[in-house]
N, C-alpha and C positions, 0 to 999 in steps of 0.2 A: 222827086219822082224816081222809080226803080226805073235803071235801062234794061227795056225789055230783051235785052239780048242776053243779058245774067240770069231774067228768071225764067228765059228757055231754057239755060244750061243747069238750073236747079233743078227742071223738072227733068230732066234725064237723069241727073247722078239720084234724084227721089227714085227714077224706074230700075236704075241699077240696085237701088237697095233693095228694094222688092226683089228682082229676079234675082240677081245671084248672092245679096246679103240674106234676102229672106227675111227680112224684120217685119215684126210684126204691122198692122195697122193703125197702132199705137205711137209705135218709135216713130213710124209714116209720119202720122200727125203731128207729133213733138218738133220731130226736125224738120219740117215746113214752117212749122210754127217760128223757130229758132233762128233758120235758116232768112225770115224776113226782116229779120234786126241785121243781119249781114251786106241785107239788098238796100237796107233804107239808110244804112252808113257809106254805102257806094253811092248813094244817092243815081244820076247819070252817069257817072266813070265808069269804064269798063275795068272787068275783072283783073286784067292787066295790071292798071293801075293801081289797085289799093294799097301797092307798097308806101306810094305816093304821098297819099290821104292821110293829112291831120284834121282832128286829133286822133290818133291809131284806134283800130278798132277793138281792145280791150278798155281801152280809154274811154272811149265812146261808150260803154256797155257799163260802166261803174256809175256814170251818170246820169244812168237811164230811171224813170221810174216805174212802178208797176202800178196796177189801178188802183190798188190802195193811196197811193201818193207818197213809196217808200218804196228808198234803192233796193235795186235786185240784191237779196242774198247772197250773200260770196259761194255760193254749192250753185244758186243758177247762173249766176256770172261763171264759173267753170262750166256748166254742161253748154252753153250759147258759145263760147269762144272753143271746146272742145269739137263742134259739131261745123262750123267755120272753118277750123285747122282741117278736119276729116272729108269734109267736099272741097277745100283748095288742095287738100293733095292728093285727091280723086282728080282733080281737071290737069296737075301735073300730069299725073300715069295714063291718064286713059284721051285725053285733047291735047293736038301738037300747039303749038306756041305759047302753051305756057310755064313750061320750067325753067326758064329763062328769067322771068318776070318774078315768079311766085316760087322763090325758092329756096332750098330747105335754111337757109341765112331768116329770110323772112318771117316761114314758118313756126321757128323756134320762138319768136317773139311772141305769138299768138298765148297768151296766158293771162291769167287774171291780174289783174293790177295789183302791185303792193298794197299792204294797208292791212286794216286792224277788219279780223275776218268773224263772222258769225260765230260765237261760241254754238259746239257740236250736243244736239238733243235728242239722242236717239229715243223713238216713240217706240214701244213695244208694248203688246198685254202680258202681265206678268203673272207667273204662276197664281198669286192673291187671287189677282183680278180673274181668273178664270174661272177658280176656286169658285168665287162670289155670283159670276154668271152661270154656272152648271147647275148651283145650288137656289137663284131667285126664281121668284114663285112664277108662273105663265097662269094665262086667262083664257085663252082662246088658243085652236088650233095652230094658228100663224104665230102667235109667238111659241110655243112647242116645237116650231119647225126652228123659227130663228134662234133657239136657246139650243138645240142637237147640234143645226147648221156651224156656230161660233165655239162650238167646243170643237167639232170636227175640224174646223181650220186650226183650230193651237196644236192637233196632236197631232195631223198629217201636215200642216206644214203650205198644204197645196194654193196653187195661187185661186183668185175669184173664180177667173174666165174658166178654169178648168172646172170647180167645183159644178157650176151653174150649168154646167154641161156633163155631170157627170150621171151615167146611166147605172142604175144598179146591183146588173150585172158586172158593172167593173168595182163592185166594193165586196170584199171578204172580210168580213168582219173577223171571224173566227180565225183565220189566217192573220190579222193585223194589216190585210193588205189593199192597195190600192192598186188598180190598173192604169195607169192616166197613158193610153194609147186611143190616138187621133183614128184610127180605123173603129175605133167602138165612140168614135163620135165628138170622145174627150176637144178640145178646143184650150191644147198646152200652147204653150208659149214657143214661137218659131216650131210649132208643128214638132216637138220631141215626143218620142215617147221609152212611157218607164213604167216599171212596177217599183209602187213607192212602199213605206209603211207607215202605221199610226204607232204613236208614245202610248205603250200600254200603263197609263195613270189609271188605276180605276176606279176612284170617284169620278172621274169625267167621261171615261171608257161608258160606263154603265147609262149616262145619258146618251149618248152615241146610239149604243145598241138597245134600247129603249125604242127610239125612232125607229133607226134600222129595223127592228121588228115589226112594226105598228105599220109603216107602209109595206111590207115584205105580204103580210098578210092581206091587203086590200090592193098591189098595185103587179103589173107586170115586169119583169126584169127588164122592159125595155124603156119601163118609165125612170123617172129622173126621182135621183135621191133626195132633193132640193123640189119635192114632190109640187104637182101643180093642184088649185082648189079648182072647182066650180064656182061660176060668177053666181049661180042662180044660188044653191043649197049650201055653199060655202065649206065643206069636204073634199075628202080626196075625188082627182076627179081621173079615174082610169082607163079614160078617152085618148088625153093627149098624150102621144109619142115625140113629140117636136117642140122647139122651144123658139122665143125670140129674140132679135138679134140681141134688146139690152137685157137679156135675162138676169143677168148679176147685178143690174142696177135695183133691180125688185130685193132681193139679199140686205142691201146696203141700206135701204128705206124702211123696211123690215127692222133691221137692226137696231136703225136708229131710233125709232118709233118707240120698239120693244125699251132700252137701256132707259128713255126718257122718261117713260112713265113707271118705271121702277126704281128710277134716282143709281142708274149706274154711270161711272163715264163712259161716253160713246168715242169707240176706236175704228180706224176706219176696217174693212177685213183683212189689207195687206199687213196689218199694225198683228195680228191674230199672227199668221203668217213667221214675221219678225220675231213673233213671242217664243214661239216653235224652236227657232233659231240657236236664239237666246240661253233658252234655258237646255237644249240640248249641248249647245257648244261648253255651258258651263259645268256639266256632267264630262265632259270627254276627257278621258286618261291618257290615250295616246295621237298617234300620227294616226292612227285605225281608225278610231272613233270617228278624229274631226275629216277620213274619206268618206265613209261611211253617213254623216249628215249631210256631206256637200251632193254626193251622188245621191240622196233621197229630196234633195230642193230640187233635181234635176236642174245644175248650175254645171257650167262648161268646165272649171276644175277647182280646186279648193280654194285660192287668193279669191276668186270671187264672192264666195261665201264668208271667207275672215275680212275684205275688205267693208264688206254691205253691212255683216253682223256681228264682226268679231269685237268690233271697240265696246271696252266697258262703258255703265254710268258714273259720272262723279262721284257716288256711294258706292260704288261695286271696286273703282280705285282706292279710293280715300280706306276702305277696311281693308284691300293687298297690300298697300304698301305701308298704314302704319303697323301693318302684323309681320313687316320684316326688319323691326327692333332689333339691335342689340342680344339683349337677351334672349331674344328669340333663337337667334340664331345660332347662342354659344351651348342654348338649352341642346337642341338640333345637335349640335358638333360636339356633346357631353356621348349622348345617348350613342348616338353612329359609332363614338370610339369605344365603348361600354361593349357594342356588339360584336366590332370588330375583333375585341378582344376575346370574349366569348366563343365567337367562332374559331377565333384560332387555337386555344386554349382546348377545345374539344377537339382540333384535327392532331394536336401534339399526341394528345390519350390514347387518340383513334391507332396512332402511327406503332405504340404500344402496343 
């Protein structure tokens, strides 16, 4: 049984995150969520206590199962014990009597268990794949929306919640640009706002702005890009200004609907997103480049962005590093000295 005196103190560090963390209503959810495998290893003990409590609570959490009837993933066994550590050392700094109890000796401990960890899978749409969805055929005006809509997440990058909220006066096409400012309605993430841009691909641009046209002439700049139909006549419908609450879930049923019955594989939209990522970070020449991508995901600084997106696939390693051969390299160190030579050979003449 939780002692309810731990999950009074839960839900104040939850209302701390809200007011001065600002997380979203997401995070909210996740770390309530998280937050209950930490109450239900307390079992009755007070907070005090869990230094106490065996088996420790990383311990506890490698043997847990998930509704499938299979151990948490070593990535969730990190975010459950990371969100545990972050409200025990919120009740240090901000509640008296307990850094005594709960501290930073303790806290170190808080880490995933040793052990043979999740090989890493990063899910992304790849250029192909986008290729393949810009180019399948649509039937109906709803898939036309969701074929525009899924290309416009690969080239901008932008997350659901924003898109599904995005008015059409915050898209420039002709600019490449995107508004995502919460005062025009947008609905970013922690309430940012930015002027973003799209990857001018134009075999996928050209769908984009294809749409972009087609409700321009039928709709008001204050309707939504991610246009809405009539229930009755099943068209655009130039009525609604306002959208609701799960507007991006309609996106995501859309999509999946759409890829199903034309035999593509279905990714989720954040996977579109990731692809964006991906394939721009794999173009970046300098330290410029990869600011420039991180300040267009609207991410707080670069490590963010090279931690989430930077890891290659198994194929994307496996052809770097068997292309740094030997030979490879003495080819490289023939050439460079050939040049060097060259160059200086023409500053001698110059010097003439």
């Amino acid at each position: 049984m939780i002692n309810r005196g731990n999950w009074l103190l839960v839900k104040k560090y939850l209302q701390y995150r809200i007011t001065y963390d600002q997380v979203s209503n997401k995070t909210l959810r996740l770390e309530k969520t998280w937050l209950k495998h930490l109450l239900t290893w307390g079992d009755e003990k007070q907070i005090k206590d869990f230094p106490k409590i065996q088996p420790v609570f990383p311990e506890y959490v490698k043997n847990q199962l998930s509704k499938s009837g299979k151990p948490f993933s070593y990535e969730y066994q990190r975010k459950l014990i990371s969100c545990a550590k972050r409200f025990l050392t919120w009740l240090t700094i901000h509640k008296g009597g307990y850094r005594q109890k709960i501290n930073p000796i303790y806290l170190d401990t808080l880490k995933p268990s040793r052990g043979i960890s999740d090989p890493y899978i990063h899910e992304f749409v790849t250029l192909e794949e986008i290729m393949a969805i810009a180019s399948a055929p649509v039937f109906t005006l709803r898939d036309r929306r969701i074929r525009a809509s899924a290309v416009f997440w690969f080239l901008s990058g932008i997350r659901i919640k924003a898109f599904a909220t995005l008015p059409l006066k915050a898209v420039d096409l002709d600019n490449l640009t995107i508004k995502q400012w919460p005062s025009l309605g947008v609905e970013t993430k922690n309430k940012k706002s930015a002027t973003t841009f799209l990857l001018n691909i134009e075999p996928l641009f050209a769908v984009v702005k294809d749409w972009d046209q087609f409700i321009r002439k039928n709709l008001s700049e204050d309707s939504y890009w991610f246009a809405h139909f009539s229930p009755d006549t099943g068209l655009l419908d130039p009525n609604i200004h306002h959208i609701g609450k799960h507007r991006d879930q309609r996106a995501r049923k859309d999509l999946k609907d759409w890829l199903l019955r034309i035999g593509l594989t279905y990714h989720s939209p954040h996977k579109f997103r990731h692809g964006h990522a991906v394939y721009s970070l794999n173009l970046a020449k300098d330290l410029g480049d990869l600011k420039a991508i991180s300040q267009n995901m609207m991410h707080a600084n670069l490590s963010t962005t090279d931690g989430i997106y930077g890891m290659f696939s198994n194929e994307e390693v496996k052809k770097k590093i068997t292309s740094l051969g030997y030979e490879t390299n003495l080819k490289t160190s023939k050439e460079e000295i050939i040049n060097q030579f060259e160059s200086a050979l023409e500053q001698l003449i110059n010097l003439k």
